[in-house]
Backbone of each chain as ProteinMPNN parsed JSONL, in Angstrom:
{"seq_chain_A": "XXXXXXXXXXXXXXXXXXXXXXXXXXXXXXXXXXXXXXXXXXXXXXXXXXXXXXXXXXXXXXXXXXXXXXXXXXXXXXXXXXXXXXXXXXXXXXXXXXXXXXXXX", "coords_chain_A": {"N_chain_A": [[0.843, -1.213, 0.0], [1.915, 1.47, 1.1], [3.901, 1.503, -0.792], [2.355, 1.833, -3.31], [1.453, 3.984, -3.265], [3.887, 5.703, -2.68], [4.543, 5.648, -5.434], [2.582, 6.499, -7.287], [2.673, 9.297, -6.221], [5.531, 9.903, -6.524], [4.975, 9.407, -9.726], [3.313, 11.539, -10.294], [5.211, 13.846, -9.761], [6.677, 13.277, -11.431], [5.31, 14.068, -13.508], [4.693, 16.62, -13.235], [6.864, 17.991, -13.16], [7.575, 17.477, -15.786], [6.025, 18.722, -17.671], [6.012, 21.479, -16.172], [8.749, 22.179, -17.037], [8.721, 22.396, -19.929], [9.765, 23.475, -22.893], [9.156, 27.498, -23.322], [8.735, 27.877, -26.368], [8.387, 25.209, -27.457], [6.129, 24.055, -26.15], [4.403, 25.9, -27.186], [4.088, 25.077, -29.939], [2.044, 23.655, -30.234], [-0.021, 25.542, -29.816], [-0.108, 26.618, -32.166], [-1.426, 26.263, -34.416], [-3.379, 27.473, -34.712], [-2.452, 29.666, -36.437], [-0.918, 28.727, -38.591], [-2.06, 28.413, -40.59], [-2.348, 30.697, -42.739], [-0.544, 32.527, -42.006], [1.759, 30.394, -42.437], [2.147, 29.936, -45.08], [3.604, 30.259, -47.938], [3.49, 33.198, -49.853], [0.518, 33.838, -49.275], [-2.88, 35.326, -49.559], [-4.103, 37.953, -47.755], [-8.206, 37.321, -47.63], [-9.902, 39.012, -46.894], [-10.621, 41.695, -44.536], [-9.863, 43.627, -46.306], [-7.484, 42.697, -49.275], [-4.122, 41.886, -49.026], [-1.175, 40.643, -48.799], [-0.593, 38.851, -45.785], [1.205, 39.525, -42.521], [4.779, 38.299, -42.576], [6.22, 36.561, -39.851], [7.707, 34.931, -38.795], [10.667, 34.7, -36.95], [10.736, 37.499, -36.488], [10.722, 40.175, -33.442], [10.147, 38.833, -30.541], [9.008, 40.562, -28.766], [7.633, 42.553, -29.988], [5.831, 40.958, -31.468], [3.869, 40.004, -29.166], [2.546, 41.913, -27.884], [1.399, 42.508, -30.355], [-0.644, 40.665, -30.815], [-1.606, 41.339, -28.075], [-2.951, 43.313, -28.451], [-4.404, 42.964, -30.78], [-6.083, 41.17, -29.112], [-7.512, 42.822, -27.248], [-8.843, 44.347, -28.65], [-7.991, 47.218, -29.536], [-6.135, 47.021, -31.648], [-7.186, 46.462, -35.542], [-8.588, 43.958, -36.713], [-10.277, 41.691, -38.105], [-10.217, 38.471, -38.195], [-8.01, 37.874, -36.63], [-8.661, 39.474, -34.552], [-10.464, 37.551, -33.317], [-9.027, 35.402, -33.349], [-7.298, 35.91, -31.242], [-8.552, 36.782, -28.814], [-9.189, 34.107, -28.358], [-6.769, 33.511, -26.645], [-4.677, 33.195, -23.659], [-2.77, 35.049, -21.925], [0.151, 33.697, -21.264], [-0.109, 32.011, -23.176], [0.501, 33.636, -25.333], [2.864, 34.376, -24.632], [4.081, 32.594, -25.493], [3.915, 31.77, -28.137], [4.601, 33.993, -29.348], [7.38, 33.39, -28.764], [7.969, 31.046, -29.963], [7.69, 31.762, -32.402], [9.29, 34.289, -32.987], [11.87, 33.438, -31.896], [12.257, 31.269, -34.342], [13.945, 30.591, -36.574]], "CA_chain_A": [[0.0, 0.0, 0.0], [2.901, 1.946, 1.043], [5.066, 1.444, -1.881], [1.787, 1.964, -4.15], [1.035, 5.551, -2.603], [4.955, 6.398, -3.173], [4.554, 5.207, -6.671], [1.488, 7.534, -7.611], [2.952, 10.647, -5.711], [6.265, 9.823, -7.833], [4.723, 9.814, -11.031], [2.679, 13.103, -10.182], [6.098, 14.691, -9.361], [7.523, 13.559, -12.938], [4.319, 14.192, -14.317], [4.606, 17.789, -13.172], [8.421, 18.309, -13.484], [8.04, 17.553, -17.32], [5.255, 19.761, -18.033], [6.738, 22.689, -16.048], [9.753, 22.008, -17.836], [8.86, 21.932, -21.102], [10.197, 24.937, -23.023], [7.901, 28.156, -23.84], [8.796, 27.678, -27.769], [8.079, 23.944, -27.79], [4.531, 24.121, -26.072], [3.427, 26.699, -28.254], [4.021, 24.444, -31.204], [0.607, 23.033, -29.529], [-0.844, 26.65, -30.325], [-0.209, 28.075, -33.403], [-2.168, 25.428, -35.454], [-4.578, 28.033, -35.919], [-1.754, 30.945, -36.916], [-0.296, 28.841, -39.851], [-3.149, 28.496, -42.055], [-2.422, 31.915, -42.85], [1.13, 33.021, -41.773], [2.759, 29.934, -42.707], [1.982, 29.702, -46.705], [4.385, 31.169, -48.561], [2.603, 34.349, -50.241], [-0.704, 34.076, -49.132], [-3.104, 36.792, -48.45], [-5.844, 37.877, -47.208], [-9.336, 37.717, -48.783], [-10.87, 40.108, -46.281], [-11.73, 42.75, -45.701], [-8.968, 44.074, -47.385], [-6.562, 42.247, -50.046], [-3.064, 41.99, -49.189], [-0.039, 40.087, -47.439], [-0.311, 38.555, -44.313], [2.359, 39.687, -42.57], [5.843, 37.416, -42.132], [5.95, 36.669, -38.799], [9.174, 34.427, -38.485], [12.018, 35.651, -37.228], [10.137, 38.746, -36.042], [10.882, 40.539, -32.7], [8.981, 38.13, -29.622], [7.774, 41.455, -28.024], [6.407, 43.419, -30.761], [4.569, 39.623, -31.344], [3.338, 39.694, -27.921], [2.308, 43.264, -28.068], [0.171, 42.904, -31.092], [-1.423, 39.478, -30.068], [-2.558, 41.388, -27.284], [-3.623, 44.586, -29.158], [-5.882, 42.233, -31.032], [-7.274, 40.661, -27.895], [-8.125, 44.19, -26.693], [-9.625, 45.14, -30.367], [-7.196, 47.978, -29.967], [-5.773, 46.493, -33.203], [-8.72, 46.164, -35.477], [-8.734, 42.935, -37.523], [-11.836, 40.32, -37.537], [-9.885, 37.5, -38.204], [-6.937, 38.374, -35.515], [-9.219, 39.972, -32.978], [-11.496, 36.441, -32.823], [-7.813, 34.058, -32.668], [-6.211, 36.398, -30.169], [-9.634, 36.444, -27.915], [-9.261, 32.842, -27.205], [-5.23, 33.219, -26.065], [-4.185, 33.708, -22.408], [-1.065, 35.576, -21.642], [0.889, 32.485, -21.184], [-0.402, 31.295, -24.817], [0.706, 35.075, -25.87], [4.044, 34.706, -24.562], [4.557, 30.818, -25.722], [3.464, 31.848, -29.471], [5.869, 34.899, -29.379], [9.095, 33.03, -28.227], [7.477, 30.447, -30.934], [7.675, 33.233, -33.564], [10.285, 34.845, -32.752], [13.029, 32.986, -32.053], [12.223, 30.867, -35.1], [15.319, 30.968, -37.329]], "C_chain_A": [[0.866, 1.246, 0.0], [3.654, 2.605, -0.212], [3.929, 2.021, -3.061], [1.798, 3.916, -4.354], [2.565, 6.042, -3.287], [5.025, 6.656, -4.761], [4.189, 6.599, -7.628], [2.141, 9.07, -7.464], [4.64, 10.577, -6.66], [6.1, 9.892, -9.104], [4.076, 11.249, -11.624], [3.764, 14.169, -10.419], [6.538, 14.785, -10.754], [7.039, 14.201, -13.767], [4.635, 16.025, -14.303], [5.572, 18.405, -13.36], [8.602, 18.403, -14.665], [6.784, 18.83, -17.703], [5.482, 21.361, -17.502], [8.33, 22.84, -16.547], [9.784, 22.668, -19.512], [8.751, 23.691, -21.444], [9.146, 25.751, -23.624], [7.716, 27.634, -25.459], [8.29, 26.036, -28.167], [6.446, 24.067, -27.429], [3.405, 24.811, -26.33], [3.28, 26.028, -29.686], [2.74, 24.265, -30.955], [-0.682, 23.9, -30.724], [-0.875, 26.727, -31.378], [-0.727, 27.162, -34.625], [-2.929, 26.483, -35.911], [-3.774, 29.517, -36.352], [-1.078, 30.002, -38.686], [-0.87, 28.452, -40.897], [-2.818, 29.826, -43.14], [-0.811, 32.462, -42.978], [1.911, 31.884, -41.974], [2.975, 29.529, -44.277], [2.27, 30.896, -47.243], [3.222, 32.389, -49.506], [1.181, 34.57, -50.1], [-1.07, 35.415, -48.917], [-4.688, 36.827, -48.263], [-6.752, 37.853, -48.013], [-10.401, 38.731, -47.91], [-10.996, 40.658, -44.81], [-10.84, 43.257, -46.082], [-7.89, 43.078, -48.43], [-5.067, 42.399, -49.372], [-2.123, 41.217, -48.618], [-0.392, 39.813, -46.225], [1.333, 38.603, -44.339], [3.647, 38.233, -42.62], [6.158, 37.551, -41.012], [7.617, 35.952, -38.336], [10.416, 34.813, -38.434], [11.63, 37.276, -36.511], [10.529, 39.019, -34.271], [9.438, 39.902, -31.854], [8.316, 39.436, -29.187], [6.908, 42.227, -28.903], [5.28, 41.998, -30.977], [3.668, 39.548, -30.187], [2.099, 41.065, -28.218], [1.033, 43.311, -28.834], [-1.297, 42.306, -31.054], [-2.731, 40.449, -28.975], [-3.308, 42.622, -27.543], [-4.903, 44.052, -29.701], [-7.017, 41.889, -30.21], [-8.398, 42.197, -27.226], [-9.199, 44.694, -27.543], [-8.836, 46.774, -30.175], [-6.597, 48.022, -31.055], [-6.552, 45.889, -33.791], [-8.067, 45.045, -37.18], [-9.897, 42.024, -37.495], [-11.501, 39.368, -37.308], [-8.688, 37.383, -36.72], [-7.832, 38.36, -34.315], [-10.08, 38.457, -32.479], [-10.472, 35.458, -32.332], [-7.432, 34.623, -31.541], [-7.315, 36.425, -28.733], [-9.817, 35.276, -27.147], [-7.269, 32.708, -27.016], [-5.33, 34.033, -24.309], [-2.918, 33.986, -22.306], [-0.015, 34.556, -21.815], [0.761, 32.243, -22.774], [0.332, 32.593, -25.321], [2.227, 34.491, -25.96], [5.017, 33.284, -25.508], [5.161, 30.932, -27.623], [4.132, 33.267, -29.951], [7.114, 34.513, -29.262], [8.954, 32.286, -29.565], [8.154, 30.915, -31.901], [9.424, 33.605, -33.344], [11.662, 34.443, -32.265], [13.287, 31.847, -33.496], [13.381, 31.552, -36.002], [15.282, 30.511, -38.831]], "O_chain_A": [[0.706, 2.07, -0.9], [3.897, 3.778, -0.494], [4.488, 2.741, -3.888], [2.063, 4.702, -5.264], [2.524, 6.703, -4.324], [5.483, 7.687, -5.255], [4.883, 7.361, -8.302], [2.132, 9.887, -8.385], [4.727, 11.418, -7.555], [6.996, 10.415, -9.767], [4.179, 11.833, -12.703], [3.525, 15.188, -11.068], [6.767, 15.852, -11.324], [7.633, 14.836, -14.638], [4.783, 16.613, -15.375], [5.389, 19.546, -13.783], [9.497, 19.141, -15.075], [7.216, 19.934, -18.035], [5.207, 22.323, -18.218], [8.934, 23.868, -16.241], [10.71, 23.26, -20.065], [8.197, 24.64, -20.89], [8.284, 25.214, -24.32], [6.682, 27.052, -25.788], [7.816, 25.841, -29.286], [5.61, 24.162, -28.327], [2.21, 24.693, -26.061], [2.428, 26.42, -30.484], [2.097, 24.969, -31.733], [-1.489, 23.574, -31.594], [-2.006, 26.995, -31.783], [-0.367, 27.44, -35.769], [-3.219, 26.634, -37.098], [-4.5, 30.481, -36.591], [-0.861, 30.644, -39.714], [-0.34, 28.178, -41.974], [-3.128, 29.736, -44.328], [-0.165, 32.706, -43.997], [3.076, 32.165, -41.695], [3.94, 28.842, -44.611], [1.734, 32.004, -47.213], [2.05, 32.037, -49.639], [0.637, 35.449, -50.769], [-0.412, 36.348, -48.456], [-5.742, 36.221, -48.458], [-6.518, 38.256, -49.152], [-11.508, 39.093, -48.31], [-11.514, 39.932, -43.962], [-11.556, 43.883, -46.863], [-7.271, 42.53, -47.517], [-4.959, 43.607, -49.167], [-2.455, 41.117, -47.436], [-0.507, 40.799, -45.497], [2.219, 38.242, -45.113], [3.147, 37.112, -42.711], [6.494, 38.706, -40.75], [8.458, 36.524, -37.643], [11.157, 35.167, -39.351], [12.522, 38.013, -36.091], [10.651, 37.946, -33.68], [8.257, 40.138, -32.111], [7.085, 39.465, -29.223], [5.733, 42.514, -28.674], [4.091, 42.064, -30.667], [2.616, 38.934, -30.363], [0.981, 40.94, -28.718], [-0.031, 43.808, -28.464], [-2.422, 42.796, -31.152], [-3.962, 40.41, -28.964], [-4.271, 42.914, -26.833], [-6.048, 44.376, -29.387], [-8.228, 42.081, -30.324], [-9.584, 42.341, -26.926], [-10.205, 45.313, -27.2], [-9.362, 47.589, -30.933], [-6.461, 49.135, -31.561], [-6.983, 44.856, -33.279], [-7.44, 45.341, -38.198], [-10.309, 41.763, -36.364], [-12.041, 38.827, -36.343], [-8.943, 36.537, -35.863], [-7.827, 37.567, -33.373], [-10.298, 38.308, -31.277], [-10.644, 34.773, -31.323], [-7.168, 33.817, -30.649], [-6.842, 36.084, -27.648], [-10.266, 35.127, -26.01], [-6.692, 31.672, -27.345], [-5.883, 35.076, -23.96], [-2.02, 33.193, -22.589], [0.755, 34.782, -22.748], [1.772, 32.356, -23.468], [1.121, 32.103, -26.129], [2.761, 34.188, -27.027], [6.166, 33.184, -25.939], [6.165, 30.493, -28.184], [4.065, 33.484, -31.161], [8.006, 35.267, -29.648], [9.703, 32.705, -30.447], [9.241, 30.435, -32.223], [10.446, 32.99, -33.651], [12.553, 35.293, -32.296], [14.461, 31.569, -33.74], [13.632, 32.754, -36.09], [16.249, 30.718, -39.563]]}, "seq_chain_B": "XXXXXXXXXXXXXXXXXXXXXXXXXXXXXXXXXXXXXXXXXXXXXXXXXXXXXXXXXXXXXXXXXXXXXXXXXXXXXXXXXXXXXXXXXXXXXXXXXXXXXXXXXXXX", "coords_chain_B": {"N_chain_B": [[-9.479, 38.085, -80.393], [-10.434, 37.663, -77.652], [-8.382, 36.358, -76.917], [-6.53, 38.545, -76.529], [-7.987, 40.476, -75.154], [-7.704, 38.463, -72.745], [-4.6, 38.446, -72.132], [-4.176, 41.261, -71.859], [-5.749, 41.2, -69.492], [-4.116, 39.944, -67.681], [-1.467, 40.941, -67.884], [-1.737, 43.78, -66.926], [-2.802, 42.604, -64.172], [-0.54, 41.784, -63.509], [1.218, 44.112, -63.09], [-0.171, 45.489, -61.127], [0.186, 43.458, -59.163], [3.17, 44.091, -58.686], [6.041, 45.918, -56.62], [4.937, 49.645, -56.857], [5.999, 51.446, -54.967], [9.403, 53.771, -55.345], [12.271, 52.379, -54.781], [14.877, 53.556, -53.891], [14.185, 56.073, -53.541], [12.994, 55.849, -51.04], [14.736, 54.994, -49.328], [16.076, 57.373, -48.732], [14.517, 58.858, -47.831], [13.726, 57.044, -45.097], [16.001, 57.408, -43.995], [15.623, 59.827, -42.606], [13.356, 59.402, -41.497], [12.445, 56.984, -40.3], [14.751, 55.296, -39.217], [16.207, 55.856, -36.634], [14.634, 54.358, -34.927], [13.605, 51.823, -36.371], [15.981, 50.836, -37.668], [18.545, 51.368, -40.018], [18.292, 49.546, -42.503], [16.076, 48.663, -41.865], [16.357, 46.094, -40.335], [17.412, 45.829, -37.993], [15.667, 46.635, -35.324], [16.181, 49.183, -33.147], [15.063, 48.789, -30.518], [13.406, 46.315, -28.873], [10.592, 45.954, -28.502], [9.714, 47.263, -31.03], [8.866, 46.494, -34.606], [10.949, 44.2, -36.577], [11.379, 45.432, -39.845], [12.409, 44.976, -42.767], [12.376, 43.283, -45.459], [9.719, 42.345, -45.344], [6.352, 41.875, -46.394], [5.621, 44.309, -49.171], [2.986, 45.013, -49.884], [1.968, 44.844, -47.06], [3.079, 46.216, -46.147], [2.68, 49.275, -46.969], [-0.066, 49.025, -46.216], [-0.072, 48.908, -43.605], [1.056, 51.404, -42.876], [-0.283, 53.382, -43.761], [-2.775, 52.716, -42.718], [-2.269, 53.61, -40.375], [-1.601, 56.303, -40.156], [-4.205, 57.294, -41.356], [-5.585, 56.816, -38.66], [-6.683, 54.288, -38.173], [-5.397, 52.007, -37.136], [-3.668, 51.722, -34.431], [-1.283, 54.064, -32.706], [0.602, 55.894, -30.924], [3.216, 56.64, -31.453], [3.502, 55.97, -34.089], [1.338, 57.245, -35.297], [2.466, 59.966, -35.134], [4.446, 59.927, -37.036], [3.657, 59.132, -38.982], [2.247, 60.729, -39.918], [2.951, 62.934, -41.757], [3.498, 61.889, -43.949], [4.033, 61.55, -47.699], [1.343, 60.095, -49.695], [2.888, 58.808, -51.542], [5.169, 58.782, -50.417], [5.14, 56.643, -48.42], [4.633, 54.65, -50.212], [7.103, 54.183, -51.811], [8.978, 54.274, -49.794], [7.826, 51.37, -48.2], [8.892, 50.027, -50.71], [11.256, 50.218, -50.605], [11.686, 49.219, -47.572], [10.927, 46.574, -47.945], [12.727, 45.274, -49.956], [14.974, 44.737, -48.872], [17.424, 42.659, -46.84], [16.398, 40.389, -44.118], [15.733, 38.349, -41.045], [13.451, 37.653, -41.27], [11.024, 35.72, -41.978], [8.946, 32.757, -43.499], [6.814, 31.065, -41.02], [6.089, 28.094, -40.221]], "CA_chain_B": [[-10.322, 38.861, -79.376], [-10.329, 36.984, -76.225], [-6.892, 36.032, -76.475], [-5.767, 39.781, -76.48], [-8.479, 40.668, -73.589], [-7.219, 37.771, -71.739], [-3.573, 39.183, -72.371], [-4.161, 42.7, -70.925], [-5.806, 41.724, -68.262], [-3.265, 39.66, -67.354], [-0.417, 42.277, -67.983], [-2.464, 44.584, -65.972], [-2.827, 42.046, -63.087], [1.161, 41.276, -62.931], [1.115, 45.228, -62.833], [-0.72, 45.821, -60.187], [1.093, 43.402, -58.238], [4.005, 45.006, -58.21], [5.952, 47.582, -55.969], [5.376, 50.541, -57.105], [7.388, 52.933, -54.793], [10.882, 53.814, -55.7], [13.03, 52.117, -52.961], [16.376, 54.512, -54.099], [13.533, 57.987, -52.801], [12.599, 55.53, -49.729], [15.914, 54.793, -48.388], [16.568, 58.202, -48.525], [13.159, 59.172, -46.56], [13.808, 56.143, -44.071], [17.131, 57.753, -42.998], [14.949, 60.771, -41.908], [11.885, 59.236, -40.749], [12.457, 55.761, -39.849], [16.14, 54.335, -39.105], [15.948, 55.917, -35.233], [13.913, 53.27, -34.494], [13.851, 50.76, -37.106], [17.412, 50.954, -38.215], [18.602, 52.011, -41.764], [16.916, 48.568, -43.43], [14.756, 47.943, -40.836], [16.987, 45.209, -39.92], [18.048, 45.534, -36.434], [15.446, 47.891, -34.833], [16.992, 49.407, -31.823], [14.466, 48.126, -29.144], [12.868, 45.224, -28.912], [9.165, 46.026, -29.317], [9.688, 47.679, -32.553], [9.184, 45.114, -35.664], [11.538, 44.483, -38.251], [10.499, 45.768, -41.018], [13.285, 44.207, -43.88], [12.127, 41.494, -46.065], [8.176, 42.354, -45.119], [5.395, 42.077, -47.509], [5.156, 45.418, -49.295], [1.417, 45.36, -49.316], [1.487, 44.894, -46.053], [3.85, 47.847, -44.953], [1.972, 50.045, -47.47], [-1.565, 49.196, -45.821], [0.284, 49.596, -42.131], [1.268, 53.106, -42.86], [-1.895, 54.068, -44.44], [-3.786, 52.862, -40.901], [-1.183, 54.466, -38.605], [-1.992, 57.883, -40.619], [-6.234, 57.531, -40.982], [-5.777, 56.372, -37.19], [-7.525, 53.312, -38.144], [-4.191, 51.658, -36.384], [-3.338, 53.495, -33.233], [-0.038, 53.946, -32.052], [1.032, 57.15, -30.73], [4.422, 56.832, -32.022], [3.435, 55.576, -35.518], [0.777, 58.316, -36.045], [3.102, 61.45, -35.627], [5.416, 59.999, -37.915], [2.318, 59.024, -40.681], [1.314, 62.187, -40.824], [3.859, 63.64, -42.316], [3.838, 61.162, -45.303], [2.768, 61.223, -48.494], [0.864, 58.513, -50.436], [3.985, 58.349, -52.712], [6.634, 58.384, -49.477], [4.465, 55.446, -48.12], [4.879, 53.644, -51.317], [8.832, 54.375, -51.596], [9.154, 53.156, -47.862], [7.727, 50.46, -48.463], [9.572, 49.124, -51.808], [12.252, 50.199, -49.394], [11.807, 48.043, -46.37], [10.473, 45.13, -48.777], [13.485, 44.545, -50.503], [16.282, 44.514, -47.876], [17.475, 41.673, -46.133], [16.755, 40.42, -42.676], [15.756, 36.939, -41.043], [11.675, 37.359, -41.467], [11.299, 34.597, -43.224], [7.532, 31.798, -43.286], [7.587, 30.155, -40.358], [4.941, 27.0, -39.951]], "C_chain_B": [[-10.36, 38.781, -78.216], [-9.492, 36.93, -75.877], [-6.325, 37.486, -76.023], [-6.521, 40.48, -75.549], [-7.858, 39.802, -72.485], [-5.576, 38.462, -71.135], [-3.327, 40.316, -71.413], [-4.579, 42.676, -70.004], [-4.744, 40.995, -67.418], [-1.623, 40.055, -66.698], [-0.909, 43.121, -66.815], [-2.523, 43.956, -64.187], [-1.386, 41.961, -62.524], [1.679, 42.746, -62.482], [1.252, 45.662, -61.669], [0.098, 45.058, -59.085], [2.304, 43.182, -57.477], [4.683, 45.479, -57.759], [5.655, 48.063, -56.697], [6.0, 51.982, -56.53], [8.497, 52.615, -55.791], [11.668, 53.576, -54.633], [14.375, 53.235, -53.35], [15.296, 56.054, -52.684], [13.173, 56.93, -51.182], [13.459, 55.072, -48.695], [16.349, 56.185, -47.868], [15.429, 58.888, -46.928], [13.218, 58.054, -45.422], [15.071, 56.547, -42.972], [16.701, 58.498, -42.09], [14.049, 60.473, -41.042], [12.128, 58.083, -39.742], [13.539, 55.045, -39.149], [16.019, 54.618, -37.547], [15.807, 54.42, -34.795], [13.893, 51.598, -34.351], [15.166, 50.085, -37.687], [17.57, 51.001, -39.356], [17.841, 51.276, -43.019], [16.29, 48.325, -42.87], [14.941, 46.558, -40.563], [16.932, 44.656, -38.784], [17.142, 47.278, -36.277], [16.384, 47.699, -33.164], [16.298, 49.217, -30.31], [13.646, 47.364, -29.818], [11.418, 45.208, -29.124], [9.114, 46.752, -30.347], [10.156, 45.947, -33.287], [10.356, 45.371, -36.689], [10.53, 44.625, -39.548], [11.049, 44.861, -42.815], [13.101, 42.976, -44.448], [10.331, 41.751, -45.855], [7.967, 42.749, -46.604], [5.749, 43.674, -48.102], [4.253, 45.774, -49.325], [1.179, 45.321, -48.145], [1.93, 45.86, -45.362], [3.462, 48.713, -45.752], [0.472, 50.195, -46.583], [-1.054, 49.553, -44.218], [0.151, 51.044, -41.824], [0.045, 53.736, -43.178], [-2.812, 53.857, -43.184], [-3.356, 53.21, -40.04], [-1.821, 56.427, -39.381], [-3.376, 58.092, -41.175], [-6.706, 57.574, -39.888], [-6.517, 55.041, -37.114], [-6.334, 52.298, -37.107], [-3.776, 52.85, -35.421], [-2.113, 52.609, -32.911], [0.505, 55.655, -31.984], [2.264, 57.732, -32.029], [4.054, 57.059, -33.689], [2.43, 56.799, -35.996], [1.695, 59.504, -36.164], [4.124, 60.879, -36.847], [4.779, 59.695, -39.372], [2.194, 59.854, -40.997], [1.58, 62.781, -41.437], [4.269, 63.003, -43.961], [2.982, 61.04, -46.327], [2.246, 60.183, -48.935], [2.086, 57.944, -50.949], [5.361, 58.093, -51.509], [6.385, 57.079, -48.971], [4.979, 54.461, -48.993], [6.332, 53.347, -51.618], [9.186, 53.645, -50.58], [9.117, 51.972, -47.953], [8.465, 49.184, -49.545], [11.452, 49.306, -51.435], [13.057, 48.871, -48.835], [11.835, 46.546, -47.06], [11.605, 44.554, -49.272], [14.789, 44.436, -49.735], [16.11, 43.298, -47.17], [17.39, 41.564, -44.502], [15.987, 38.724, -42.416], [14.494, 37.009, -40.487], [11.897, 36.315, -42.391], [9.359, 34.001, -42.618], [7.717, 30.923, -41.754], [6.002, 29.111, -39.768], [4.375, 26.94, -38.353]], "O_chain_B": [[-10.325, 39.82, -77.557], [-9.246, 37.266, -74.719], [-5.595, 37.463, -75.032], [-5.822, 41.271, -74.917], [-7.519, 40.312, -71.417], [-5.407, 38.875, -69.988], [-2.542, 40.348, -70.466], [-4.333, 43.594, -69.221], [-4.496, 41.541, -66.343], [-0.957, 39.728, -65.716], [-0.324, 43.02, -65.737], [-2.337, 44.668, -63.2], [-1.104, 42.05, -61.329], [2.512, 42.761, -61.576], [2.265, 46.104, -61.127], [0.651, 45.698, -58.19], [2.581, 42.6, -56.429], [4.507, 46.512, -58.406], [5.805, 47.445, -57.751], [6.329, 53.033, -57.081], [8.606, 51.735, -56.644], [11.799, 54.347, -53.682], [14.632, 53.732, -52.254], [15.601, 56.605, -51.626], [13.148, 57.618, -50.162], [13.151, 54.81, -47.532], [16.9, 56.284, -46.772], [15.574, 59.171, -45.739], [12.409, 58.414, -44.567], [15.208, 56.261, -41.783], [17.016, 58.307, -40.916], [13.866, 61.075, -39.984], [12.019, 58.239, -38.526], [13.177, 54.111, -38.434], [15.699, 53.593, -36.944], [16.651, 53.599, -34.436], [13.996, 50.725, -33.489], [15.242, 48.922, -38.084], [16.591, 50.616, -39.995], [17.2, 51.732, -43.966], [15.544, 47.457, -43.323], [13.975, 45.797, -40.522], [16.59, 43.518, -38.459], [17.458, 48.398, -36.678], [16.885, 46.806, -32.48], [16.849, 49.438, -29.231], [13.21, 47.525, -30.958], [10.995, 44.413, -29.963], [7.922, 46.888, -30.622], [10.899, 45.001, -33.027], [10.616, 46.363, -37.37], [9.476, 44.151, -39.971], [10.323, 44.362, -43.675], [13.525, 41.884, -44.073], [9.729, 40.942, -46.56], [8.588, 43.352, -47.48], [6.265, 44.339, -47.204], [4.11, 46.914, -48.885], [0.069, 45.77, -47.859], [1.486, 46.339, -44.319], [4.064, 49.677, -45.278], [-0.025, 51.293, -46.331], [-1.647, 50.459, -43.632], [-0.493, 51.671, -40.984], [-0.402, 54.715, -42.581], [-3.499, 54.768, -42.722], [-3.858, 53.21, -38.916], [-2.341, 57.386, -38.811], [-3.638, 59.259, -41.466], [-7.806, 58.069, -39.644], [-6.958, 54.688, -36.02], [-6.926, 51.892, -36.106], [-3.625, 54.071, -35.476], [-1.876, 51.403, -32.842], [0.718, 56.388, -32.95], [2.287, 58.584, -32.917], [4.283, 58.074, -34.346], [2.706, 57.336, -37.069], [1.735, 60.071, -37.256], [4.525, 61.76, -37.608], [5.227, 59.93, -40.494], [2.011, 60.142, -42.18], [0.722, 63.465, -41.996], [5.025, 63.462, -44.818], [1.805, 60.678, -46.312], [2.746, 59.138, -48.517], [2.338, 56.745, -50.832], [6.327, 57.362, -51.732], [7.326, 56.286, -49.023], [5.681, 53.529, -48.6], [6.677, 52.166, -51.653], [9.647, 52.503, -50.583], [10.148, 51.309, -47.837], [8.571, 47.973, -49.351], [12.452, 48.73, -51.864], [13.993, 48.116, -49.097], [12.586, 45.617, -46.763], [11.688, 43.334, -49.131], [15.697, 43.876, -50.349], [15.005, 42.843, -46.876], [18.007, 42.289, -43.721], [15.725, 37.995, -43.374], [14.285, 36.537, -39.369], [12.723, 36.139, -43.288], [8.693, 34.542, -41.735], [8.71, 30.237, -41.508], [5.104, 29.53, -39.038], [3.497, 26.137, -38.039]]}, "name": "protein", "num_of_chains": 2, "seq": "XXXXXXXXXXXXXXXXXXXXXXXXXXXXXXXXXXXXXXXXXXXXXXXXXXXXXXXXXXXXXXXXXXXXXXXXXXXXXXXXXXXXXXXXXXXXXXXXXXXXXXXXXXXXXXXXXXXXXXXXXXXXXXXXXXXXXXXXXXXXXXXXXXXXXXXXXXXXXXXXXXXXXXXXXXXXXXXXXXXXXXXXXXXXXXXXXXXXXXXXXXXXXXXXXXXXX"}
């Protein structure tokens, strides 16, 4: 019973040691499924409401990424498509999907 | 008939997209306006929440500037320095920033 209990509370510990571990840039890979429909195809662009380039995001400075992320969330930065992805991110997701971005080489 | 409508609009489409600034008049206007910040290609800006700009879309740093100076884009910074620009410095700037190198690149 003993040994079972240690077992459990040992695997909790690893369990939790790897997941607070695991680096911001890796567990944003998670995220940005719904950023590279868009930002990861070579010349795409928008179809609305205006025509043009989505920006290039790779390689880009993590804080201005953070920054705008959360400009969107605010609707301080007015996009439809932006302001609805950045609405469902929490800070943490912000910062994950900026290091993401931005240290990308 | 068709063939030579098809033709022009074709021509017309590859046209349109384009630059059309003059990056030579927008390097020159970037020394003035922009490099502070952004740095001379918009390479290596000089703080960290400023974007690079070098290697970006040009439609997309044409339509930036154009919503930093309607205010449709707010940014303190970025409006005093819109305002001062014309349609045609915008467009320069842009075929500018667009064609310099820096490590924007696609990233999945």
């Amino acid at each position: 019973m003993l040994a079972r209990t240690l077992l459990v509370v040992a695997l909790a510990a690893v369990g939790g040691a790897a997941s607070a571990q695991k680096p911001a840039a890796q567990s944003a890979h998670d995220k940005v499924s719904m950023c590279i429909g868009c930002h990861g195809i070579p010349g795409y662009k928008t179809a609305y409401p205006e025509v043009y380039h989505v920006p290039k995001i790779g390689g880009q400075n993590p804080m201005y990424i953070a920054n705008a992320l959360k400009a969107y969330r605010t609707g301080e930065r007015w996009h439809p498509s932006m302001r609805g992805i950045a609405a469902s991110l929490s800070d943490k997701d912000i910062e994950d999907i900026a290091a993401y971005y931005g240290g990308a080489k | 008939m068709t063939r030579l409508l098809v033709l022009a609009l074709a021509l017309a489409l590859a046209g349109a997209a384009q630059a059309r600034g003059d990056a030579a008049a927008g390097k020159e206007k970037a020394a003035q306006v922009c490099a502070a910040c952004h740095g001379p290609t918009g390479a290596k800006p000089t703080a960290p929440e400023n974007p690079i700009l070098a290697g970006q879309h040009y439609d997309y740093l044409v339509r930036a500037l154009r919503d930093y100076k309607s205010g449709k884009r707010s940014s303190a910074v970025m409006k005093g320095f819109s305002a001062s620009l014309s349609r045609q410095d915008i467009e320069d700037l842009a075929a500018w920033f667009a064609s310099q190198e820096s490590g924007l690149h696609y990233q999945r």
